[in-house]
PyMOL Python script that loads the backbone (N, CA, C, O; Angstrom):
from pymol import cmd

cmd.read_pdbstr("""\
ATOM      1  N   UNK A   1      21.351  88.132 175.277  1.00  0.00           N
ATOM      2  CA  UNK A   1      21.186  88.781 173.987  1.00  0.00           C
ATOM      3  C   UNK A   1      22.508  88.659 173.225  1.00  0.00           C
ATOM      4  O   UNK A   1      23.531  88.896 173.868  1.00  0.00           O
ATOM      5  N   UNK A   2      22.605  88.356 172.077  1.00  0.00           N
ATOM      6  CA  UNK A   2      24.001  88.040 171.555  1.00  0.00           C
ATOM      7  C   UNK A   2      23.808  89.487 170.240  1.00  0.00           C
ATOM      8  O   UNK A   2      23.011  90.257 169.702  1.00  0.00           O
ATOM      9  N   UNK A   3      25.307  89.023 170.327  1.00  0.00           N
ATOM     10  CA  UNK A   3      25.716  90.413 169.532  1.00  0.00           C
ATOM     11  C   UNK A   3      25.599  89.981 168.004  1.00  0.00           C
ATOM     12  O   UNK A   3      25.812  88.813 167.679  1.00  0.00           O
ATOM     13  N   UNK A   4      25.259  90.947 167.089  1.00  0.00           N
ATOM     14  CA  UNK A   4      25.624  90.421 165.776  1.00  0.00           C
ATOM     15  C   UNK A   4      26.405  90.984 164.719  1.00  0.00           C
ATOM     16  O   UNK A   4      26.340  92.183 164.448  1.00  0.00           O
ATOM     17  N   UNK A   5      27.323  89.979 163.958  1.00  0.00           N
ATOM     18  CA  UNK A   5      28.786  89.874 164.023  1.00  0.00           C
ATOM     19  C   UNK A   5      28.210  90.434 162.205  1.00  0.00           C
ATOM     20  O   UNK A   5      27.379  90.008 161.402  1.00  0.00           O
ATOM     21  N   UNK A   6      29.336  91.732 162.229  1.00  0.00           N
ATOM     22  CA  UNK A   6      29.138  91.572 160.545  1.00  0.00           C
ATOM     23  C   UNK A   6      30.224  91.343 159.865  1.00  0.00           C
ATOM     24  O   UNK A   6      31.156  90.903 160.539  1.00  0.00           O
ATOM     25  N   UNK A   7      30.471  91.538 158.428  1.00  0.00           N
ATOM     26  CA  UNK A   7      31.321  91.191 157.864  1.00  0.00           C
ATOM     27  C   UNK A   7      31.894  92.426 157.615  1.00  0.00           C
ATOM     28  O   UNK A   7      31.479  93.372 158.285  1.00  0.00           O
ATOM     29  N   UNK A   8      33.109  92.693 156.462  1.00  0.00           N
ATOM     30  CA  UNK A   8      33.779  93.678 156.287  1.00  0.00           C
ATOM     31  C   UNK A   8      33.633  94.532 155.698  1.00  0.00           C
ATOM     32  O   UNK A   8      34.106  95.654 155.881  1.00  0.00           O
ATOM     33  N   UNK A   9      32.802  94.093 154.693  1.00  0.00           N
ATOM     34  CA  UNK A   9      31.741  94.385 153.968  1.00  0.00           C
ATOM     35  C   UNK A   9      30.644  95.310 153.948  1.00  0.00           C
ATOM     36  O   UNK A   9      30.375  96.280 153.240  1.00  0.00           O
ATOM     37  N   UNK A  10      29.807  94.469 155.394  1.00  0.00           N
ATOM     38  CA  UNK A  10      28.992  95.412 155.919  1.00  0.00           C
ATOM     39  C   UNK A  10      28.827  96.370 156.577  1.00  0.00           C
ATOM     40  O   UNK A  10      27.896  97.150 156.772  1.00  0.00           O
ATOM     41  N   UNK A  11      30.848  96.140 157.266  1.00  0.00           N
ATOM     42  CA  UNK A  11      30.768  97.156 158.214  1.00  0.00           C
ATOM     43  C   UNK A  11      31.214  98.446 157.670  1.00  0.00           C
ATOM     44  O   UNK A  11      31.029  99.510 158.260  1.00  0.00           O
ATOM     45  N   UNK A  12      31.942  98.309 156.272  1.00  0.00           N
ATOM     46  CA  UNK A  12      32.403  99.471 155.798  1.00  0.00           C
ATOM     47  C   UNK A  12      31.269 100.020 155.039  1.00  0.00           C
ATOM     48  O   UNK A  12      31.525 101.058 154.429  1.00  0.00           O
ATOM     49  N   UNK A  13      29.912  99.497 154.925  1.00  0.00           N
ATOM     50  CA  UNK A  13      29.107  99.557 154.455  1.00  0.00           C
ATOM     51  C   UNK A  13      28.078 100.797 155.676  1.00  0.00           C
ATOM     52  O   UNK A  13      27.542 101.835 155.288  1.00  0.00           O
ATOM     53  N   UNK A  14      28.066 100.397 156.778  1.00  0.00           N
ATOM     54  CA  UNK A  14      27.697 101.021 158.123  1.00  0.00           C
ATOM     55  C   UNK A  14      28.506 102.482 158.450  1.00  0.00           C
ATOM     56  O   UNK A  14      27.971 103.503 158.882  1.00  0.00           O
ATOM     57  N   UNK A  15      29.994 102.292 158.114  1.00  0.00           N
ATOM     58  CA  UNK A  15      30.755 103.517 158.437  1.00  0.00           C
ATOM     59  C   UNK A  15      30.807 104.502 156.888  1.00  0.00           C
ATOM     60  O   UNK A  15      31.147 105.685 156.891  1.00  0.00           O
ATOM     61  N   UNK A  16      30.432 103.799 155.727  1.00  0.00           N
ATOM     62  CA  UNK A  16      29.972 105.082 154.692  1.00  0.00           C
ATOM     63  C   UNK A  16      31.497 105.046 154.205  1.00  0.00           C
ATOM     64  O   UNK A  16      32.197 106.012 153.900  1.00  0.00           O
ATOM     65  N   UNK A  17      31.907 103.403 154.208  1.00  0.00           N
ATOM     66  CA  UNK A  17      33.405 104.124 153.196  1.00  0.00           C
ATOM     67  C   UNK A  17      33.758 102.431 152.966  1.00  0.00           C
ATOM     68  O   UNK A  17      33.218 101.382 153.320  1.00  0.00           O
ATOM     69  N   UNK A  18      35.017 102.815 152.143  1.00  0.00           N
ATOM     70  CA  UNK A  18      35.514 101.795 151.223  1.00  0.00           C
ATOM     71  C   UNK A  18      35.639 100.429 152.087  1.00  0.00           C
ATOM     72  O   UNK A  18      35.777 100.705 153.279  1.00  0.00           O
ATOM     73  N   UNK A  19      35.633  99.339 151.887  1.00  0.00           N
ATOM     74  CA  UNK A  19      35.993  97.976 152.291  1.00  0.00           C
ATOM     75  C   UNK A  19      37.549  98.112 153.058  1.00  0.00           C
ATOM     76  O   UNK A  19      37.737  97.634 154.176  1.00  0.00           O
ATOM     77  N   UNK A  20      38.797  98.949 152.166  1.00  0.00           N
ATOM     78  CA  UNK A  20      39.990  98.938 153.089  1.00  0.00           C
ATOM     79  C   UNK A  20      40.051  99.720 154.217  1.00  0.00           C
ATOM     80  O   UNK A  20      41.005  99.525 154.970  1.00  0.00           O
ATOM     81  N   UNK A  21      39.220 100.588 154.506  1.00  0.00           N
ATOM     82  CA  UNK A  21      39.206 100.961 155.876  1.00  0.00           C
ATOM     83  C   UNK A  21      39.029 100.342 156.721  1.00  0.00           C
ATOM     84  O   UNK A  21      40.033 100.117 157.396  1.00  0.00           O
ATOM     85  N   UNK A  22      38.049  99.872 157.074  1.00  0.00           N
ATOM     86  CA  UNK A  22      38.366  98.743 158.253  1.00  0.00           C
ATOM     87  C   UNK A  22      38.938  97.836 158.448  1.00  0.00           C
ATOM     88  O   UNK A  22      39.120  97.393 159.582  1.00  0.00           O
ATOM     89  N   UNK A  23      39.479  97.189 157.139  1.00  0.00           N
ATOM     90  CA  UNK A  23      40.622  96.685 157.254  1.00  0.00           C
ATOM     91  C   UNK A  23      41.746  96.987 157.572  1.00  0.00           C
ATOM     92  O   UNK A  23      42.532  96.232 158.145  1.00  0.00           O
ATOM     93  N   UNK A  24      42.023  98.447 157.146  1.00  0.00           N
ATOM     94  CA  UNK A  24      42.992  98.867 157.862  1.00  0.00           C
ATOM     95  C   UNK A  24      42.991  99.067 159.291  1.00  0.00           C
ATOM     96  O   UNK A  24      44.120  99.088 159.780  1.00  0.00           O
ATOM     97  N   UNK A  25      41.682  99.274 160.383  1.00  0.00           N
ATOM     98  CA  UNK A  25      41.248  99.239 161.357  1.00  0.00           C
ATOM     99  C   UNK A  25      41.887  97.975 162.072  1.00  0.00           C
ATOM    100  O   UNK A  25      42.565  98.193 163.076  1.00  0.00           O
ATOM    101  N   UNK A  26      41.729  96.723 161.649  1.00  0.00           N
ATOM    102  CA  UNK A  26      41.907  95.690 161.630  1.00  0.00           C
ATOM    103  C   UNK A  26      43.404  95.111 162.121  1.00  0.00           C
ATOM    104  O   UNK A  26      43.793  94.546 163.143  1.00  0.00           O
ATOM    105  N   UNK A  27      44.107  95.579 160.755  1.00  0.00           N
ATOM    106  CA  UNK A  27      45.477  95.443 160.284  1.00  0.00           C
ATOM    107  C   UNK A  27      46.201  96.152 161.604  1.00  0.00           C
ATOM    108  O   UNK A  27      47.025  95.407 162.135  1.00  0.00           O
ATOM    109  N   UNK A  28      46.073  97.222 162.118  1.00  0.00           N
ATOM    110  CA  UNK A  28      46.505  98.552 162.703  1.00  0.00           C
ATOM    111  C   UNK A  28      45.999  98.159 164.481  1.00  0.00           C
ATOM    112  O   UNK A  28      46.363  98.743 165.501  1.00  0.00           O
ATOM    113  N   UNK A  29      44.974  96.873 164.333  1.00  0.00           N
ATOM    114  CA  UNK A  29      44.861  96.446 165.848  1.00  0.00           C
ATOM    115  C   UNK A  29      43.687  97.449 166.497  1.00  0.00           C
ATOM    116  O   UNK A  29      43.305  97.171 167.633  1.00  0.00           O
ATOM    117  N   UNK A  30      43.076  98.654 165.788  1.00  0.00           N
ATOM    118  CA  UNK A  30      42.125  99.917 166.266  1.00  0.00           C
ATOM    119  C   UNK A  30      41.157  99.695 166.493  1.00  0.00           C
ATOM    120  O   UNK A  30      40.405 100.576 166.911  1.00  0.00           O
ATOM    121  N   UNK A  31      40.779  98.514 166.330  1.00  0.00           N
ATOM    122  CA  UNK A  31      39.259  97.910 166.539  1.00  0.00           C
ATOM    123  C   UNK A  31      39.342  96.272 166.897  1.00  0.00           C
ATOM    124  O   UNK A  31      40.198  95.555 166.378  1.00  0.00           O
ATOM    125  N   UNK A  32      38.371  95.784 167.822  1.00  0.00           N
ATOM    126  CA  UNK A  32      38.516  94.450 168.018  1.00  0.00           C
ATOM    127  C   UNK A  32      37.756  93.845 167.037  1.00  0.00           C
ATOM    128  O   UNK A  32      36.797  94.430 166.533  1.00  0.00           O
ATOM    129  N   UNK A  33      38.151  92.526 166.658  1.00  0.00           N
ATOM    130  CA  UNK A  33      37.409  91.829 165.378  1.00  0.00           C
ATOM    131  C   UNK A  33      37.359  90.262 166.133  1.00  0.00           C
ATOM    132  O   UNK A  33      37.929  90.007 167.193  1.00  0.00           O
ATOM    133  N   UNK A  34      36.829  89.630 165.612  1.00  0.00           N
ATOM    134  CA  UNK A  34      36.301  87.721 165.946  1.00  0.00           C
ATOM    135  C   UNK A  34      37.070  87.420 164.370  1.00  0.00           C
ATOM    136  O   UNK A  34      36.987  87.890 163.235  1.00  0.00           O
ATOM    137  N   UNK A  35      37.752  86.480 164.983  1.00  0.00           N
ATOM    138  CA  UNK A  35      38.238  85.760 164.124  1.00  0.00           C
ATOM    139  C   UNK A  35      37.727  84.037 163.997  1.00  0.00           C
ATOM    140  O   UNK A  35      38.181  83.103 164.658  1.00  0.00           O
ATOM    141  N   UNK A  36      36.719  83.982 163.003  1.00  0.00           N
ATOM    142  CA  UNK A  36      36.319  82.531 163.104  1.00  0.00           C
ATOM    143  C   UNK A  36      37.285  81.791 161.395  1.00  0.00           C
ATOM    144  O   UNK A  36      37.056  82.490 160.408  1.00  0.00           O
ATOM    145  N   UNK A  37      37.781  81.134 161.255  1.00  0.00           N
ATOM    146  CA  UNK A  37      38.608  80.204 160.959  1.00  0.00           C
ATOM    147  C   UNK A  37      39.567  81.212 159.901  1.00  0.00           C
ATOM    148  O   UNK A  37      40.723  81.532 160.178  1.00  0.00           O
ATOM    149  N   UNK A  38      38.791  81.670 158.546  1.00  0.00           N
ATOM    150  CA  UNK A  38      39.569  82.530 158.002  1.00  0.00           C
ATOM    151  C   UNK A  38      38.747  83.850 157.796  1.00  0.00           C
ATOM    152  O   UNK A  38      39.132  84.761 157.064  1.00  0.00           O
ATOM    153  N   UNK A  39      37.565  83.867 158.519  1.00  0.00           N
ATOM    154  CA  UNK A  39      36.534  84.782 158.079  1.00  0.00           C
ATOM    155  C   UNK A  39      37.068  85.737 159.155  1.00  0.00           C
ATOM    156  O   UNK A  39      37.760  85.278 160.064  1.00  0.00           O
ATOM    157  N   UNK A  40      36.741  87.210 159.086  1.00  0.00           N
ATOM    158  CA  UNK A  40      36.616  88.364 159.632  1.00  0.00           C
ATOM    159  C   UNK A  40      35.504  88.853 160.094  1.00  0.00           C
ATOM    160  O   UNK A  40      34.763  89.183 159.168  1.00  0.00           O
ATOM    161  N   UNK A  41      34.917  89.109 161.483  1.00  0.00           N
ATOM    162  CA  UNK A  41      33.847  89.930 161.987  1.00  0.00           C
ATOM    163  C   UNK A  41      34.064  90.741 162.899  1.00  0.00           C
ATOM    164  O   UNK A  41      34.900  90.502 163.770  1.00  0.00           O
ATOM    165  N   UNK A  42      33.375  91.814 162.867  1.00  0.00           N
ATOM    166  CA  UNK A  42      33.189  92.910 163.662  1.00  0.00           C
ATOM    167  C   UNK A  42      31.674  92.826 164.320  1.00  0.00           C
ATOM    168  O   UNK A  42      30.550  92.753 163.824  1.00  0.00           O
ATOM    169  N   UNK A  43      32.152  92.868 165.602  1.00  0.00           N
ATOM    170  CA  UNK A  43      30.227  92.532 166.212  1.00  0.00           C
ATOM    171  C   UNK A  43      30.026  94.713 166.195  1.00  0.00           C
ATOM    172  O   UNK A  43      30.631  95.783 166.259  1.00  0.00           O
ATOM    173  N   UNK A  44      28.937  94.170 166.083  1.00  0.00           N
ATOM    174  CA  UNK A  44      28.145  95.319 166.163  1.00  0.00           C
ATOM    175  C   UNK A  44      28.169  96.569 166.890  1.00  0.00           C
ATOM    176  O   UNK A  44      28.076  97.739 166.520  1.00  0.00           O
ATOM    177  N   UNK A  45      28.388  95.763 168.554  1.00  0.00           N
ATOM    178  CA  UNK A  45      28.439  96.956 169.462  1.00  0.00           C
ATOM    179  C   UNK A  45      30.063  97.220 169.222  1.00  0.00           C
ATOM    180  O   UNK A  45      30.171  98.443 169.135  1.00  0.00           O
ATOM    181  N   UNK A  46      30.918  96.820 169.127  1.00  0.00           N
ATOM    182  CA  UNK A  46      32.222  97.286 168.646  1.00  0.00           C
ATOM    183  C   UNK A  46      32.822  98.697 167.872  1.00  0.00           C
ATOM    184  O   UNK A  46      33.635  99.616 167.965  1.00  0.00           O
ATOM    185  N   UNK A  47      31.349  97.878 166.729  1.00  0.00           N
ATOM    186  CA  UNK A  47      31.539  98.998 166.004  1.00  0.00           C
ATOM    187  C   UNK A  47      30.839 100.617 166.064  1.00  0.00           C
ATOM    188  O   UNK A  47      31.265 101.659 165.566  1.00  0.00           O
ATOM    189  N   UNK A  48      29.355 100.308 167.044  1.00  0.00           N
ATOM    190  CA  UNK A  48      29.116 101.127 167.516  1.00  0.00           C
ATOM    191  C   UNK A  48      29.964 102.364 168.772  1.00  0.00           C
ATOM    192  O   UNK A  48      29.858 103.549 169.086  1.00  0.00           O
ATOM    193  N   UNK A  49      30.817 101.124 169.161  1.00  0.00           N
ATOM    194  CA  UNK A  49      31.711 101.674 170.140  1.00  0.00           C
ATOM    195  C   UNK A  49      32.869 102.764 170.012  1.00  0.00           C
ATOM    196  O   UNK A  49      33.315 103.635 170.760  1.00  0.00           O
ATOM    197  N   UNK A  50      33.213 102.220 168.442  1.00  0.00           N
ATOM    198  CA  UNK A  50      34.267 102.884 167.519  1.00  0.00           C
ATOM    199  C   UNK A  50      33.841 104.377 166.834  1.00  0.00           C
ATOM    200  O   UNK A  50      34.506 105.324 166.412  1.00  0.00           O
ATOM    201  N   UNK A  51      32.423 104.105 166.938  1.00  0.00           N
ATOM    202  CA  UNK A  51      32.051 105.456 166.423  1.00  0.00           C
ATOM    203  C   UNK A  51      31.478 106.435 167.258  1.00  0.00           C
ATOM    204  O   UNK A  51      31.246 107.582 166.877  1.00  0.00           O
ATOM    205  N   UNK A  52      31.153 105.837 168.840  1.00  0.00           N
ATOM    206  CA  UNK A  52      30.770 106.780 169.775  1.00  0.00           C
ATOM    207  C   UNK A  52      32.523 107.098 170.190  1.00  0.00           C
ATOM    208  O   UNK A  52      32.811 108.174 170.715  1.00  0.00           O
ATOM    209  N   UNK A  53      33.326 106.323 169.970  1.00  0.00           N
ATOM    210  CA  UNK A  53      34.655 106.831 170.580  1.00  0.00           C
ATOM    211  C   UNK A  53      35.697 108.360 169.932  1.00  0.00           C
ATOM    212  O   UNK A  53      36.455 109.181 170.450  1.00  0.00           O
ATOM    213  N   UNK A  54      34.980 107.989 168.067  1.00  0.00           N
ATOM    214  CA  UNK A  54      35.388 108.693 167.320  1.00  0.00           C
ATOM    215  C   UNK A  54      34.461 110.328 167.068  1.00  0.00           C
ATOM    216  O   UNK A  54      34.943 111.336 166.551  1.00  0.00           O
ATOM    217  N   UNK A  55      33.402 110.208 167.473  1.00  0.00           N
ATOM    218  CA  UNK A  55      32.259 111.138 166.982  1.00  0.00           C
ATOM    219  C   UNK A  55      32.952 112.950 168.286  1.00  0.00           C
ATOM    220  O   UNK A  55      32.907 113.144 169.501  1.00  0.00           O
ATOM    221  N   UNK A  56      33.502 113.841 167.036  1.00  0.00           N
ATOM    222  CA  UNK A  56      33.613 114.912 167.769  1.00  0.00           C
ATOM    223  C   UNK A  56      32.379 115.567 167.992  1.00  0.00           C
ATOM    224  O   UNK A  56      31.390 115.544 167.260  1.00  0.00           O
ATOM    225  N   UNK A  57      32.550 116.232 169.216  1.00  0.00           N
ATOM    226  CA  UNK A  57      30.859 117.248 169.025  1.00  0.00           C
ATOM    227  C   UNK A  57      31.530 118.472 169.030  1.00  0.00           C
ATOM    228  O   UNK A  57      32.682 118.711 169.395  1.00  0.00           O
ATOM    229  N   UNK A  58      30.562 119.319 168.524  1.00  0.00           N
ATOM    230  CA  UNK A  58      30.997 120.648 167.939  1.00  0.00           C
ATOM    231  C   UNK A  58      31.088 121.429 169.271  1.00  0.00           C
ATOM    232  O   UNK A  58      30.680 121.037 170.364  1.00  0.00           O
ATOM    233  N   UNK A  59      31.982 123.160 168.851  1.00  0.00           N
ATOM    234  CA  UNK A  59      32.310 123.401 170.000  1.00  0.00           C
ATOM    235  C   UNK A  59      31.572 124.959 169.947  1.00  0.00           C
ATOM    236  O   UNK A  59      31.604 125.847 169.096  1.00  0.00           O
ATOM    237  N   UNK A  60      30.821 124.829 171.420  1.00  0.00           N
ATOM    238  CA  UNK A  60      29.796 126.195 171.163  1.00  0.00           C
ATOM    239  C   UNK A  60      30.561 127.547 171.465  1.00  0.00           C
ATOM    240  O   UNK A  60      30.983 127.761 172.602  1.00  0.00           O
ATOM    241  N   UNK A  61      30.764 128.605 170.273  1.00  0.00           N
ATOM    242  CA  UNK A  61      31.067 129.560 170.689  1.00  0.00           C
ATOM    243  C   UNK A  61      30.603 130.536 171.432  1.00  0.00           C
ATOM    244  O   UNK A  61      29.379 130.585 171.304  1.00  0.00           O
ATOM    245  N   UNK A  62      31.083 131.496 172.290  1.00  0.00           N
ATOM    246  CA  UNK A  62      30.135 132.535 173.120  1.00  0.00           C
ATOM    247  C   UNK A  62      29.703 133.433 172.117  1.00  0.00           C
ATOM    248  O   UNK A  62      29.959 133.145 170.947  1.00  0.00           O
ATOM    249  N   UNK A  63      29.068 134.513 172.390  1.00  0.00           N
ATOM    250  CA  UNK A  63      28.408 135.185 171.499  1.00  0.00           C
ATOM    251  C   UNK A  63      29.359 136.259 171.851  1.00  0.00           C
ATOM    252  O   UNK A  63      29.857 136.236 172.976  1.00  0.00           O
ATOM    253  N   UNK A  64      29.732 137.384 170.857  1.00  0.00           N
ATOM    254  CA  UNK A  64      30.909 138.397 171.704  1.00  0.00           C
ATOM    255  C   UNK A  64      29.439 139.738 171.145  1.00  0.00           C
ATOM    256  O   UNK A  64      28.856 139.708 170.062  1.00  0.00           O
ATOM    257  N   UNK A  65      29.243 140.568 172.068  1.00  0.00           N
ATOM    258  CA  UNK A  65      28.414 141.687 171.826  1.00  0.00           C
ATOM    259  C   UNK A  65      29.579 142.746 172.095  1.00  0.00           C
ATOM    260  O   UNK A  65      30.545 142.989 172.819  1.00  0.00           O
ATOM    261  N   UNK A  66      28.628 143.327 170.736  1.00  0.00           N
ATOM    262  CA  UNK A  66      29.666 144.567 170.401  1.00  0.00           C
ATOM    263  C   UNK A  66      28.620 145.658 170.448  1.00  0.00           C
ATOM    264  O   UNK A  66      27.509 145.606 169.921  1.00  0.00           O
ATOM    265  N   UNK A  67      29.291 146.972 171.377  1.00  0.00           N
ATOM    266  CA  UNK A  67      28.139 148.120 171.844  1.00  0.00           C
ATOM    267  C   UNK A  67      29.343 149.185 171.897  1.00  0.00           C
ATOM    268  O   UNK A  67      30.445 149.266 171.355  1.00  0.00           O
ATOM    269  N   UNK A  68      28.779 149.781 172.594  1.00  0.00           N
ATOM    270  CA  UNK A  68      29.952 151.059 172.566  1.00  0.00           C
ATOM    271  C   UNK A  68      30.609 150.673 173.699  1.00  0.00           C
ATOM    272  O   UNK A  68      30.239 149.686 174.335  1.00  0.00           O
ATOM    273  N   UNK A  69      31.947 151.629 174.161  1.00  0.00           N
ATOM    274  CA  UNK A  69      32.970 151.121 174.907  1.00  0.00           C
ATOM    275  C   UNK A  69      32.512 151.980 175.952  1.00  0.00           C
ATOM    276  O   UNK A  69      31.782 152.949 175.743  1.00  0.00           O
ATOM    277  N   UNK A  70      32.952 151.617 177.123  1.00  0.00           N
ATOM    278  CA  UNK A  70      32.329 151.578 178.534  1.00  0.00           C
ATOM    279  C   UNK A  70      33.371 153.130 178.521  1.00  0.00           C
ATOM    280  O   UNK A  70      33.425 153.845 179.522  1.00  0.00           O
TER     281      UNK A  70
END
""", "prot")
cmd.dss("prot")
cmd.show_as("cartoon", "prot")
cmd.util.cbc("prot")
cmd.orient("prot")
């Protein structure tokens, strides 16, 4: 099954923000990219990888019960 490679374009298009972000991703070494001659790609699971790496999950608070004092 081969991976499929997007552009910079698409991928900032996928993460919901400007074109220089992932370039800066890029630039900064934070993400792996394919470099085919002068073009830029990000395969897919990469980028999926980048966002299961980045994704905080929320943090469950206890419930504090308040009654009268013992």
């Amino acid at each position: 099954m081969s991976d499929l490679l997007l552009t910079v374009e698409q991928a900032a298009e996928r993460l919901g923000t400007t074109v220089r972000f992932p370039r800066r991703l890029i630039a900064e070494r934070r993400i792996a990219f394919v470099k085919i001659g002068r073009h830029v790609r990000i395969a897919e699971s990469v980028l999926n990888a980048y966002i299961d790496g980045n994704t905080v999950q929320p943090v469950r608070r206890r419930r504090v019960r308040y009654g009268r004092a013992a």
